[in-house]
C-alpha positions in Angstrom: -32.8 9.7 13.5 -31.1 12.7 13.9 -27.1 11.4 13.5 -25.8 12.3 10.2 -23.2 10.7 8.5 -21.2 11.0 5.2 -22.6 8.9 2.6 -19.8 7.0 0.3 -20.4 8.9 -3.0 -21.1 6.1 -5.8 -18.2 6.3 -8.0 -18.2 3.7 -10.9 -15.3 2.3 -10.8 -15.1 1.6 -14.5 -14.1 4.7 -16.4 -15.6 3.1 -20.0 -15.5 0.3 -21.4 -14.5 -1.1 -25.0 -16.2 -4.2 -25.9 -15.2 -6.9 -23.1 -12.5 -4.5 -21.9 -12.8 -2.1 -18.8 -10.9 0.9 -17.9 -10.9 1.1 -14.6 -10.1 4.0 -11.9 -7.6 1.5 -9.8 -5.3 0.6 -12.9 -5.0 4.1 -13.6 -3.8 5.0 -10.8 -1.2 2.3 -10.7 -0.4 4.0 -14.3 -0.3 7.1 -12.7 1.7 6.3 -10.3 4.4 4.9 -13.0 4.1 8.1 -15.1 4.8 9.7 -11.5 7.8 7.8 -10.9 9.6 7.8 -14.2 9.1 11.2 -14.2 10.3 12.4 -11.2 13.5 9.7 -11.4 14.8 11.5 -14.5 14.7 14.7 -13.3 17.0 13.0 -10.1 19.7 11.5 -12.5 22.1 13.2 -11.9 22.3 12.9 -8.5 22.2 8.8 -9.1 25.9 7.2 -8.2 27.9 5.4 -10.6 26.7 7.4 -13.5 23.5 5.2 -14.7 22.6 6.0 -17.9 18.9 7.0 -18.2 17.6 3.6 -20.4 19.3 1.7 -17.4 16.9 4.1 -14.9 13.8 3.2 -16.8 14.4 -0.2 -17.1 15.0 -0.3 -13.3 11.5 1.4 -12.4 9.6 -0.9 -14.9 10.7 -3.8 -13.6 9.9 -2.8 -10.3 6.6 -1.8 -11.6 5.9 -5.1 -12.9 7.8 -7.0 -9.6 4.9 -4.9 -7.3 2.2 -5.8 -9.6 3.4 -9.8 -9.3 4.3 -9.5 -6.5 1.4 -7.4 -5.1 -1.0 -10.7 -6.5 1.0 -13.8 -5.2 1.6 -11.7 -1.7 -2.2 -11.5 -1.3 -3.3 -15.2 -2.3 -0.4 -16.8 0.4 -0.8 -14.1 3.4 -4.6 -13.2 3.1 -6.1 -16.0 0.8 -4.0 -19.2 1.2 -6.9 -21.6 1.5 -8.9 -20.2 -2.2 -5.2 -20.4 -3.8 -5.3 -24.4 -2.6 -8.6 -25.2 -3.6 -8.2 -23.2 -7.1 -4.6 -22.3 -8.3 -6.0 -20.4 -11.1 -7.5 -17.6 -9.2 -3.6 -16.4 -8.6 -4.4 -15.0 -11.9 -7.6 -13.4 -11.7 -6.1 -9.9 -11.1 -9.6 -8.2 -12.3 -11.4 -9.9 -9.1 -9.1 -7.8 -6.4 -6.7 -8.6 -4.1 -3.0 -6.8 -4.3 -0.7 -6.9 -1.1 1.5 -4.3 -0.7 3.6 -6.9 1.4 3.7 -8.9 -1.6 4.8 -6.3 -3.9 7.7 -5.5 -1.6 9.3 -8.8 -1.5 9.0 -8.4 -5.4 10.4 -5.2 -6.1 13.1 -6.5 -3.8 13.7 -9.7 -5.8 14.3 -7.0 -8.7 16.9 -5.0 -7.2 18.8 -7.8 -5.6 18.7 -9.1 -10.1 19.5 -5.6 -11.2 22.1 -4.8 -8.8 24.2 -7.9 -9.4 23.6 -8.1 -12.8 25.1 -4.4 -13.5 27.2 -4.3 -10.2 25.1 -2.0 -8.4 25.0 -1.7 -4.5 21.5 -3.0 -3.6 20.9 -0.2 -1.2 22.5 2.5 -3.5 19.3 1.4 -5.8 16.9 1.7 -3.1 17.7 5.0 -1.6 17.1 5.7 -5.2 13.9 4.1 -5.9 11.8 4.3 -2.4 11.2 8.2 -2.4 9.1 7.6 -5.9 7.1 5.1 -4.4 4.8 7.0 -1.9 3.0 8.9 -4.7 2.2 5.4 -6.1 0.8 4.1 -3.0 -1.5 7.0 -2.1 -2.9 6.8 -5.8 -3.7 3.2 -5.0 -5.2 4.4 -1.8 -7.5 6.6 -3.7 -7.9 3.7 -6.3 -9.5 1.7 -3.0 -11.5 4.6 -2.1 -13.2 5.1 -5.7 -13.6 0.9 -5.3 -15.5 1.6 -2.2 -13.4 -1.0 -0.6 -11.0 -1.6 2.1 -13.1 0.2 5.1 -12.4 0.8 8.0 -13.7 -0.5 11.5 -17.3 0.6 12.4 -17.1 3.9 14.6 -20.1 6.0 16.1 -17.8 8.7 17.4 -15.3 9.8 14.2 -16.7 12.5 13.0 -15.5 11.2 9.6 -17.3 8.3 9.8 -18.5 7.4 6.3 -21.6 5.0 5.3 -20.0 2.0 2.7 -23.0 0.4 1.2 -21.1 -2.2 -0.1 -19.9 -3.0 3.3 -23.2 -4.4 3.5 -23.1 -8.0 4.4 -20.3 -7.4 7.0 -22.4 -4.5 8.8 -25.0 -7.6 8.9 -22.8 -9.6 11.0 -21.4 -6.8 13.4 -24.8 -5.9 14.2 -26.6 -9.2 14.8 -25.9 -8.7 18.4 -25.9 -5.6 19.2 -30.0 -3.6 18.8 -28.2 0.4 18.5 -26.4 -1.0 15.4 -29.2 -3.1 14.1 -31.1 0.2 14.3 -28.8 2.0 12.6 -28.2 -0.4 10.0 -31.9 -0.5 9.0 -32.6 3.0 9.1 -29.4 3.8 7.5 -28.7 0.6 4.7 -25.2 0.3 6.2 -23.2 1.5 9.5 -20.9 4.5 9.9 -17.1 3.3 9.4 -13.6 5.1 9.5 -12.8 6.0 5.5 -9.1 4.0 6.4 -8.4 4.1 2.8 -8.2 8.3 3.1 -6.1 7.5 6.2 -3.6 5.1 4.2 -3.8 7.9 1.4 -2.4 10.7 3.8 -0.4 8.5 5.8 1.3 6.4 3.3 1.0 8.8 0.3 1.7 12.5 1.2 3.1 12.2 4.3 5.9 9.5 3.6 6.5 11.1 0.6 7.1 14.7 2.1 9.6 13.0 5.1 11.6 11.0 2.3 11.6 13.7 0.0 12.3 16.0 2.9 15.0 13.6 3.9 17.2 13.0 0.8 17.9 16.8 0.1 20.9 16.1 2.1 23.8 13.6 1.8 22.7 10.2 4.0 24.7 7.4 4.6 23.7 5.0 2.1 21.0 2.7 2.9 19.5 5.3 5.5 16.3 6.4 3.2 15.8 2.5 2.6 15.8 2.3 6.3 13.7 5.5 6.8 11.3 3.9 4.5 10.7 0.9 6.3 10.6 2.7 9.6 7.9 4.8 8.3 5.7 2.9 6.2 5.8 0.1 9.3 4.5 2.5 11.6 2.3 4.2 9.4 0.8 1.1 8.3 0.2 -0.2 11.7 -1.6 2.4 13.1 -3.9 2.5 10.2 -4.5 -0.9 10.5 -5.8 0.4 14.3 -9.0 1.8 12.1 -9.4 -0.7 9.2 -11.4 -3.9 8.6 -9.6 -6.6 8.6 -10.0 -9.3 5.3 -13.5 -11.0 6.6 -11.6 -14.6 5.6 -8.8 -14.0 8.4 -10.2 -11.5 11.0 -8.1 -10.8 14.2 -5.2 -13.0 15.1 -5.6 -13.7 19.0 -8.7 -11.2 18.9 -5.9 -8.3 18.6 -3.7 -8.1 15.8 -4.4 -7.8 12.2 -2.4 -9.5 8.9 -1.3 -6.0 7.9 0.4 -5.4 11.3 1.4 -8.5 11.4 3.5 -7.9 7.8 4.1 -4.5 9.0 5.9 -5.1 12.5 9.3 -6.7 11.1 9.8 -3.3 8.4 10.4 -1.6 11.5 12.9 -3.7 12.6 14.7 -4.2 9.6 14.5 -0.5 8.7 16.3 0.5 12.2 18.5 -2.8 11.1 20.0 -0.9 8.1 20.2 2.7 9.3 22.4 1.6 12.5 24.6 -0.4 10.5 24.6 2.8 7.3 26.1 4.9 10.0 28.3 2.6 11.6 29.4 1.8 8.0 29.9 5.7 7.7 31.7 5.7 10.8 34.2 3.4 9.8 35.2 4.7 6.2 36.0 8.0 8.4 
């Protein structure tokens, strides 16, 4: 055949391993993205209302580290594996076997602001304008951390000309090309079929861009609650169109043959985010 298409490079996704224990690429880019954050948070400070003191800002970011991770791993097992979290409660905690929603990890970062800002009398959204630009760096290094997994591909595509062989996309290039001879042929000349690298997509989409219109965004005063807004507006849209060009989890598929879980999740950000910047400017309005 003369088509050529780029090959997945075989990254191990283990970095090394002592005894039973494995490093692996995806946690360290969740630590990464932690380092990233805390980082970047204290050289904002100063700009923070109410005068937080810097142990407060770390303690904040942690916990929201921890509230994604949690909530990154219940989010998954009731939106994309319900029925395995039935049959065997105990896989909820088998972290090392995959599965993190970023839905998931949302709702529990929220849960931690909505504790930290009554706790210490914080405005909720005066925390989140805070904490959401630091978050895009995290999510693209997960991105990457999907890529290096060689998981999370996208749709099968003859025409990108980015289109990327997954070998272990294996058993799902079976099915799609049980009925169709061109992709049969392709899959046994080739070992696997050409698909859209969605996770490089997610990286630019959700990582650097959303992280250069937040960051972009803030370097002026906003009415509070408009980058929370902005963020949800963003990541919604982004989110949904890249959900245009990736698989969708084998154990759920399409809903109604057209819409994915991701978009599904994603949809509602956009409406909430448009929620809280109309009513951050009314708001605005009205103390003027």
């Amino acid at each position: 055949m003369s088509i050529k298409y780029i090959v997945f490079p075989k990254i191990n996704p283990i970095i090394f391993s002592i005894g039973p224990i494995d490093f692996r690429w995806y946690g360290l880019m969740y630590l990464v993205g932690l380092i990233f954050a805390l980082w970047l948070a204290n050289r904002r400070i100063h700009n923070i209302y109410n005068n937080w003191k810097k142990k407060e800002l770390e303690n904040i970011i942690y916990f929201c580290f921890f509230g994604a991770v949690l909530g990154g791993r219940i989010g998954y097992m009731l939106f994309y594996n319900l029925p395995l979290l039935i049959e065997d409660p105990l896989s909820l905690i088998k972290i090392w076997e995959g599965g993190m929603s970023f839905h998931g990890g949302l709702i529990g970062v929220v849960l931690v602001i909505i504790y930290f800002s009554y706790k210490n009398k914080y405005m909720f959204l005066e925390i989140s304008d805070f904490i959401t630009p630091l978050v895009p760096f995290g999510l693209g290094a997960g991105r990457l951390g999907n890529f290096i997994n060689g998981e999370l591909w996208g749709r099968v595509t003859l025409k990108s000309p980015l289109a990327m062989m997954f070998s272990n996309a294996y058993h799902e290039d079976l099915l799609f090309a049980l009925d169709n001879p061109r992709y049969q042929e392709l899959l046994n000349y080739y070992g696997a079929l050409p698909r859209h690298p969605s996770q490089l997509y997610e990286f630019f989409l959700e990582g650097i861009l959303l992280f250069l219109i937040l960051n972009i965004f803030i370097k002026k005063s906003r009415p509070i609650g408009s980058t929370s807004g902005l963020f949800l507006i963003c990541y919604g849209i982004f989110r949904t169109t890249a959900e245009f060009f990736r698989e969708p989890d084998i154990q759920l598929g399409f809903f109604y043959n057209t819409i994915s879980m991701g978009q599904i999740l994603s949809i509602p950000m956009v409406i909430i985010g448009g929620i809280i910047i109309i009513w951050s400017n009314i708001r605005l309005k009205e103390k003027e």
